[in-house]
N, C-alpha and C positions, 0 to 999 in steps of 0.2 A: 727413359723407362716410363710405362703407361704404369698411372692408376687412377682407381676405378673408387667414386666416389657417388653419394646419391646429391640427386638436387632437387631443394624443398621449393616450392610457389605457394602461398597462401593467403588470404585473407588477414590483412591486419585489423586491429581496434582502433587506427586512426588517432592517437595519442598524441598529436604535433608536440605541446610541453613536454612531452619524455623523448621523443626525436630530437629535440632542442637539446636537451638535456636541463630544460629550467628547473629540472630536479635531478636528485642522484638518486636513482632507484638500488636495492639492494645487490643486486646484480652488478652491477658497473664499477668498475676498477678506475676512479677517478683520475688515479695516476695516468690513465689511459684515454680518456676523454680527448685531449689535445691532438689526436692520430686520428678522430673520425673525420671523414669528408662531407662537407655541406656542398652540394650541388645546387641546388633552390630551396629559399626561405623566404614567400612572397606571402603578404598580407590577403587571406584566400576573401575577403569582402572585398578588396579593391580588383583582383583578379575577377569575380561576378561583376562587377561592375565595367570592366574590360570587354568581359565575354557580353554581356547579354544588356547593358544599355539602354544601346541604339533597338535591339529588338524591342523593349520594353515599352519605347518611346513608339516606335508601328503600332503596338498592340493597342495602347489607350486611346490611337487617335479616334475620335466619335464614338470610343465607351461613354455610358455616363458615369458619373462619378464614382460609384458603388461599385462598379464593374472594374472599375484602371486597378492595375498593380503600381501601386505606392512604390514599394521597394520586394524585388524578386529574391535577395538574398534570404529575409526575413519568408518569406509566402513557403520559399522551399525546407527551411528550416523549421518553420510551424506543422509543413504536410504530413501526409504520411507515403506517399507516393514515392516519390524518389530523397536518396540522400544529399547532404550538402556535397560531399566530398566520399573518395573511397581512396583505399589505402591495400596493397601487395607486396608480400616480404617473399622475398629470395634468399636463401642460402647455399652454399654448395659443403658438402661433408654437414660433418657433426663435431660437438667438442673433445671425441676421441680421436678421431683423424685429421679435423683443418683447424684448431685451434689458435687463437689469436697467439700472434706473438712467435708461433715455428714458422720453420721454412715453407710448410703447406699450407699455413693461414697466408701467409704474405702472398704464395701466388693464386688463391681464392679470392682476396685482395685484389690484384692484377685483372684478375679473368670478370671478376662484378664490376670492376671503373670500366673494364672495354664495355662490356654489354649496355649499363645504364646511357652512354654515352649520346647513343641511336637510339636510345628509347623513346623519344617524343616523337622523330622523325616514323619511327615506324607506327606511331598508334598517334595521326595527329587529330582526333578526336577525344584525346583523353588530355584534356589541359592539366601536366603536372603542375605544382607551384611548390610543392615542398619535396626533400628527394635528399637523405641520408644514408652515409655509408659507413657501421657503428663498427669498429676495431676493439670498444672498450668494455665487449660483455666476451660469451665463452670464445662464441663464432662471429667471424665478418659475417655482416648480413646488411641487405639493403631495404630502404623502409622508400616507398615511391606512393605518394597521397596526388591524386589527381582528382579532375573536373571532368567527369564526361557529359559530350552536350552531343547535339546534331543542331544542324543549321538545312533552313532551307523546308523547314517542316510544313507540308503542307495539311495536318491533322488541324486539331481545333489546338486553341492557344495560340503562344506565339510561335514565328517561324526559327527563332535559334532556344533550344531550351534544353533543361539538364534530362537525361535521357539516357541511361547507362545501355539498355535494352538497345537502343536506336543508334548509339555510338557504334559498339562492339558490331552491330550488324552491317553500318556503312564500313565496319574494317572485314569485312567476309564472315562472319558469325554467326548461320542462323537459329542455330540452339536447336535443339529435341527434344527428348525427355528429361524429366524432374533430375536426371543426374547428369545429363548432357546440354548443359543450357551456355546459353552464349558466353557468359563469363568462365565455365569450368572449361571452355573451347580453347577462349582465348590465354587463359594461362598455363594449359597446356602446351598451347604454341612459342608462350614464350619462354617456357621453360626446355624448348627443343631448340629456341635462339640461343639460350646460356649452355646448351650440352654443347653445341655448336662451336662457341666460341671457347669452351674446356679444353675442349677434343682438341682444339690447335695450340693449348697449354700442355698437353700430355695429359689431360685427365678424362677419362671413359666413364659416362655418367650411369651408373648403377641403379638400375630400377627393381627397388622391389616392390613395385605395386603399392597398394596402402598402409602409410608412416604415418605417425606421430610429426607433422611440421614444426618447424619454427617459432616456440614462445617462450620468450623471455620471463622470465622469474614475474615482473609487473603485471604482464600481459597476462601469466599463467594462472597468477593467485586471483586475481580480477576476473578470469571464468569461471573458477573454481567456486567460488562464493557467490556468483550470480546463480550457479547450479544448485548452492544449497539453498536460496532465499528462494529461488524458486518450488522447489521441491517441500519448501515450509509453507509457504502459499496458499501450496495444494489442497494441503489438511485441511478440514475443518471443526469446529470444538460445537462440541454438542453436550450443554449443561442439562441433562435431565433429572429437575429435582422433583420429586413425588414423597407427599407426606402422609404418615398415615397417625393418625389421630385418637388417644386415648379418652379411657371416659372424661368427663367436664370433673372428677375428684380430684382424679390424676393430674389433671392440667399439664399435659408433658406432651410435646410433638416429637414425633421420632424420623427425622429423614432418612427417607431408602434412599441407594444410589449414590452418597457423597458421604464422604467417612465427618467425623465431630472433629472439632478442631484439638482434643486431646486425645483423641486417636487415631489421629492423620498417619497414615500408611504411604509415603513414598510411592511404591508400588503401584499404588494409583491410580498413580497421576497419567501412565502408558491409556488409562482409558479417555484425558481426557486430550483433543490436537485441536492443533493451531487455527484459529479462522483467518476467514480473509476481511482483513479490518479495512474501511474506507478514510480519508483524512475526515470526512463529512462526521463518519462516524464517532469517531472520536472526540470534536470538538463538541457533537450533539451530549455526548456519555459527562464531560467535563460540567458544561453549563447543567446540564440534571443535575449532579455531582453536587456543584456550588450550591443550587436550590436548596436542593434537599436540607443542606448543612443550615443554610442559615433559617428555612422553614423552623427545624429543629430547634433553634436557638430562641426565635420565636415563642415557639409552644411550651419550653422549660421553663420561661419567663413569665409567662402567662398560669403556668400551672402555681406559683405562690400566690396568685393573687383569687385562687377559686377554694371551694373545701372539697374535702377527701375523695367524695364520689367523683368530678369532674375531673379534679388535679389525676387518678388514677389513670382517664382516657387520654388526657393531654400526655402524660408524661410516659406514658405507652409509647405515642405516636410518636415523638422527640427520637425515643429509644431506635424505632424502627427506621425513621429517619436517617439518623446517624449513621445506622450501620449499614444502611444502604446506600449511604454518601461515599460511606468510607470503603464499600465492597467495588461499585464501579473503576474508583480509577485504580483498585491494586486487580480485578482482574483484566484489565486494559492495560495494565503496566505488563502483565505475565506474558501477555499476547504481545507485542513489543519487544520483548526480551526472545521471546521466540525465533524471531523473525531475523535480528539484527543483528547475531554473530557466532558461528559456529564457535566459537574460544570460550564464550560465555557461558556457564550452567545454568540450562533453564530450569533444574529444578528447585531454586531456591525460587523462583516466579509463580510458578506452579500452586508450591507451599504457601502461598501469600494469597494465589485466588482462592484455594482451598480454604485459605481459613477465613477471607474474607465472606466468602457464601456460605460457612457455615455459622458466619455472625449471621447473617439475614435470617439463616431458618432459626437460630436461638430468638430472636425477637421476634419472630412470627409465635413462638413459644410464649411468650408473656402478653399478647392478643387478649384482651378485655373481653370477658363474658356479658350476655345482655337477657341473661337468664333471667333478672328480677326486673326487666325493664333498664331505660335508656334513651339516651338519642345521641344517634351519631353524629361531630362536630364538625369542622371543616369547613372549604368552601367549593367543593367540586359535586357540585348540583345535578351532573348527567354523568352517564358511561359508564356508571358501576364502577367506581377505578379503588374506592374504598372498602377493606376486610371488613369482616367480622365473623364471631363463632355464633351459629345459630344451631339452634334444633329444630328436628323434625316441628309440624304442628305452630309453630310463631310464628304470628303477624307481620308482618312490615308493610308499613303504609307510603306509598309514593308521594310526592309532592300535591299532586290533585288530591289525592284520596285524605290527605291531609286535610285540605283545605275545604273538601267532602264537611267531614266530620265538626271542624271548627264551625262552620256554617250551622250544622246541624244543631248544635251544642249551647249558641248562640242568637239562634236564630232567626236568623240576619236574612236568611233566603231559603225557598223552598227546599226539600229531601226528599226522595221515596219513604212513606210511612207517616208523614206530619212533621213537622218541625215542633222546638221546644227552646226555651231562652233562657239566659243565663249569665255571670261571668264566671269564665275562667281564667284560674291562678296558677302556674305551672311553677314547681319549687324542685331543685337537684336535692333531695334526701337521702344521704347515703351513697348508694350505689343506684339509683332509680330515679325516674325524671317522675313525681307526680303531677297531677292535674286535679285542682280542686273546684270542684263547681257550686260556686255560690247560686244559691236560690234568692237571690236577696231580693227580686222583682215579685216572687210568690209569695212572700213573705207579709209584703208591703200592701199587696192584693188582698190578705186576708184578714189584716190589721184596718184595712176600710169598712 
């Protein structure tokens, strides 16, 4: 009696330790392990080194040094051109109809040991080296990891080289278009070897055009999560924080666009997604991070040892510091959390960048007034990278213009308008940097 079964061909993930089984995936019926078939289990570097050698050794002759391939396993494994290795699962039925362990699994069984048999002999361009027949998950199914090379290559390179393109086509394959290409040629054909050899089991291979193939529970969760890491990727987080600023009475900053951290709204957080974080970046976000923190420790330190007007800007700057230390790496942890596993709730990450950035805008909140005079401290001399709240109509003097006026004050060196001399005493009083100019040379002039 004929029946009529489909047969899958696909692309595997090339997983040789789960082919092995150096692991028990959750799928696998360990009890059942002992009934798969090992056909080949070759060391695929010494197999490169089998295959391609002697080529390797033609190619360096009278390179210079810069030029010779050292070692071709590594060259193809760093490229992006071709793969080390590829890998095609076969199955016949599905886990309703050829299940392991019935009478219709065992002659699936049967019908895939004839086929892989003649597999090299018909594709002797695809060096297999590893080649498993798994009885131990729903369905028999065969896992075939091969080397495709071409020999004899008259392009550039050398003349035997890995070449999937170039393999498939010295077997009659010259591909078409983006969905007829030499590889979807070639497993189509072999998957008309295995109807072939069904048909002489009693089984009629059932095509319904486009299935779902062959993935195993490992295989399957392993796409499933590269599709949502991907898809987290995409996003990108776009922090727009905009302040709008009450009178100098008030002294209260009020951020639009990011809720306070005692009114953080869940809801939210839909406005803010995922960027695309670099390793570079983060390690850059870390060392700022550290900075910051111990800058701050610094400045705290430093403010007992000044009086109230000074100690106020120090211990500002401290503040802001901190929180800025401490904002970076909780919203860098959020963005992390995002990315690395659909199981995990990101909105507890979320909640943490949120409240981390709205510590920054509270310490941009308590930003020192320089309404009755000032000088700002520090040591970052260029770039404008340091705040302050200024009003309309005040002065600020640059480094020259600085040194303008001490001149002038002094004077030590010519000014527009005449110069005039002096010493100046600069004293932190209060909240204000005065400057007192002693006349004590006019003084002395008059006293003659």
């Amino acid at each position: 009696m004929t029946m009529k079964r489909t047969i899958s061909g696909m692309i595997g993930a090339g997983s040789l330790a789960h082919n092995r089984r150096d692991f028990v995936a959750e799928n696998v019926d360990p009890d059942r392990v002992q009934l798969n078939i090992c056909y080949k289990n070759e060391n695929l570097k010494e197999v490169y080194k089998e295959l391609f050698d002697d080529a390797v050794e033609r190619y360096n002759v009278g390179k210079r040094k810069d030029r010779q391939i050292a070692n071709y396993y590594e060259k193809i494994r760093q490229g992006k051109q071709e793969k080390l290795f590829h890998e095609v699962i076969f199955q016949i039925g599905n886990r309703e109809d050829m299940a392991v362990g019935t009478e219709a699994g065992n002659l699936a069984v049967n019908v895939l040991d004839e086929y892989v048999k003649d597999f090299q002999k018909r594709n002797p361009t695809l060096r297999v080296f590893s080649c498993y027949l798994h009885q131990d998950e729903a369905t028999p199914h065969l896992h075939i990891d091969f080397i495709p090379y071409v020999t004899g290559w008259k392009g550039k390179g050398m003349d035997t080289r890995v070449s999937l393109k170039q393999a498939l086509k010295s077997l009659g394959f010259q591909g078409g278009n983006k969905h007829d290409t030499e590889l979807n040629q070639w497993i189509n054909h072999e998957k008309e070897v295995l109807a072939e050899i069904a048909k002489q089991h009693g089984i009629e291979w059932e095509q319904k055009g486009t299935h779902e193939e062959h993935l195993d529970v490992y295989n399957f969760k392993k796409k499933e999560r590269k599709k949502e890491v991907q898809e987290l990727e995409q996003k990108k987080i776009v922090l727009n924080i905009t302040a709008k600023y009450n009178s100098r009475e008030q002294g209260e900053l009020k951020p639009a666009g990011i809720p306070s951290v005692k009114g953080f709204n869940s809801r939210d957080i839909g406005k803010l997604t995922s960027p695309f974080v670099t390793e570079e970046d983060v390690k850059v976000n870390n060392d700022y991070a550290t900075s910051l923190g111990a800058i701050a420790t610094v400045m705290g330190s430093i403010s007992q040892m000044t009086n109230e007007g000074a100690s106020a800007w120090l211990t500002w700057s401290a503040n802001l510091m901190t929180a800025i230390g401490t904002a970076i790496p909780a919203i860098e942890e959020s963005i992390g959390n995002a990315v690395a596993s659909a199981t995990q709730t990101p909105v507890v990450g979320w909640l943490l960048a949120g409240a981390a950035v709205a510590s920054v805008i509270a310490a941009f909140a308590t930003m020192p007034q320089f309404a009755n005079g000032g000088v700002v401290d520090g040591s970052s001399f260029f770039g404008d990278k340091i705040l302050a709240r200024v009003n309309s109509g005040e002065m600020i003097l640059n480094k020259s213009q600085q040194s303008n006026l001490f001149n002038l004050l002094d004077g030590g060196s010519p000014v527009k308008g005449g110069a005039m001399s002096g010493e100046v005493e600069f004293k932190i009083s209060d909240k204000a940097l005065v400057g007192v100019l002693k006349q004590h040379s006019n003084r002395t002039n008059r006293l003659r």
